[in-house]
Each structure stands twice: as structure tokens, then as C-alpha cells.
C-alpha positions, 0 to 999 in steps of 0.5 A, spaced: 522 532 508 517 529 504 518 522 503 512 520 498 505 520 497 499 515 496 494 520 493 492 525 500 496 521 505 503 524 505 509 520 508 515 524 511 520 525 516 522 531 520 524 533 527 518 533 529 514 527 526 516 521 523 511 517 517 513 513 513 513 506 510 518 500 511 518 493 508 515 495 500 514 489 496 512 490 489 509 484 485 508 482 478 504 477 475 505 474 468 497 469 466 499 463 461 494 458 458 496 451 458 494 447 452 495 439 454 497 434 447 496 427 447 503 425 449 507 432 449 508 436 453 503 442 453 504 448 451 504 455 453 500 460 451 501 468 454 495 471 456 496 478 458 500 481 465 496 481 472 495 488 475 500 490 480 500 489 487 504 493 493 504 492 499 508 495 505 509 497 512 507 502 517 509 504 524 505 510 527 506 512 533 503 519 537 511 519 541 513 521 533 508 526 532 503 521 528 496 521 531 495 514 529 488 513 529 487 519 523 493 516 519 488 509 519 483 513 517 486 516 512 487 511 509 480 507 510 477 514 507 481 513 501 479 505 500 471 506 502 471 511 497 474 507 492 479 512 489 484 512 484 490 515 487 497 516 484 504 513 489 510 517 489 516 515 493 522 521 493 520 523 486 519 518 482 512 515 481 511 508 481 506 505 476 500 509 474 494 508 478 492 505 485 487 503 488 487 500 496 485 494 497 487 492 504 489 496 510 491 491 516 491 495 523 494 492 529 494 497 535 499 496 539 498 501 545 493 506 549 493 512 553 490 511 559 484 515 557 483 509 551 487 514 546 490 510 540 498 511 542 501 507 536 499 501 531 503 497 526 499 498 519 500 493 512 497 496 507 496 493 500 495 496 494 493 494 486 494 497 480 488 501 477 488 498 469 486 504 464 482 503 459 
């Protein structure tokens, strides 16, 4: 079963494969101006809304039927080539546009052969304006 996508890259669960993420956080950030008076408080001044960011977790593990090192670059792929790509969890789309801004891998095992076996992946992800 489908549990989302982020542009190419598909999130699921299955007996035979387990790709999903964990640990979603959702950032939202209002700008204001400060205006100092001589002996007022200052006033504030609302300036526009910064884009949105995402950030969320991945265990990838070749022992759940993931190649792990695929999956990272995958993702890189998507962030090199700066591409602009819609997220969906279950049938919602969230936000509008994305763009990746930050993939964390940290490997955890090998293969004797030198085969990545599992990581822990923390990607970030920015709101895509649209003018």
C-alpha cells in the first residue's frame, strides 16, 4: 500500500517492503517589523508569511526490502537537480510546491562486502513560492 509520495520517491508498506516516514514536523513562520518609539512600546508591523518547511524521518533497512543507498540517492537526485515536486501523505497533498533542502544520512550497517545495509535519513524540505 501506497503511503505517499515526494515528487518520484514513493513511501509504502507491504509484506515485502517497508518505506515510509516517521517523526513529520511541520513549520510555520509569520515576519513582523519592529517600529521602536521614544518611550512606547514599539510596534509591530506584519510583513508577509515565511515559506513552510518539513522536516521528517526515515529508517531504510535492505532487511524490509529497501535498498537504502538507492533510496538516498533518489532523493539527492531530486535536491541536485532542483526540482520542484508535489508531497502527498495517504490522499492528501500537503502544501503546494517543495523543494528539498536538506537530506541527513547517517549508515548505520554494512554487508561484509561493503553493501549499504540500513541508515537513518532526516530530510528537510521548503515551500516552493509561486509567483
Amino acid at each position: 500500500m501506497i503511503t505517499g509520495t515526494l515528487g518520484s520517491v514513493v513511501f509504502k508498506m507491504s509484506s515485502k517492503q517497508a518505506k515510509t516516514i516517521k517523526s513529520l514536523s511541520w513549520k510555520k513562520s509569520y515576519s513582523y517589523s519592529e517600529h521602536k518609539r521614544y518611550g512606547k512600546n514599539s510596534l509591530l508591523e506584519y510583513t508577509g508569511r515565511a515559506p513552510d518547511e518539513l522536516e521528517f524521518e526515515m529508517e531504510i533497512s535492505a532487511f524490509l526490502g529497501v535498498r537504502p543507498l538507492k533510496m538516498l540517492n533518489d532523493l539527492a537526485a531530486i535536491a541536485k537537480k532542483h526540482q520542484v515536486v508535489t508531497f502527498v501523505l495517504g490522499t492528501d497533498v500537503i502544501g503546494t510546491k517543495w523543494v528539498i533542502t536538506n537530506i541527513d544520512n547517517t549508515t548505520e550497517r554494512f554487508f561484509m562486502d561493503g553493501t549499504l545495509v540500513s541508515a537513518k535519513l532526516k530530510v528537510k524540505i521548503k515551500e516552493y513560492g509561486e509567483e
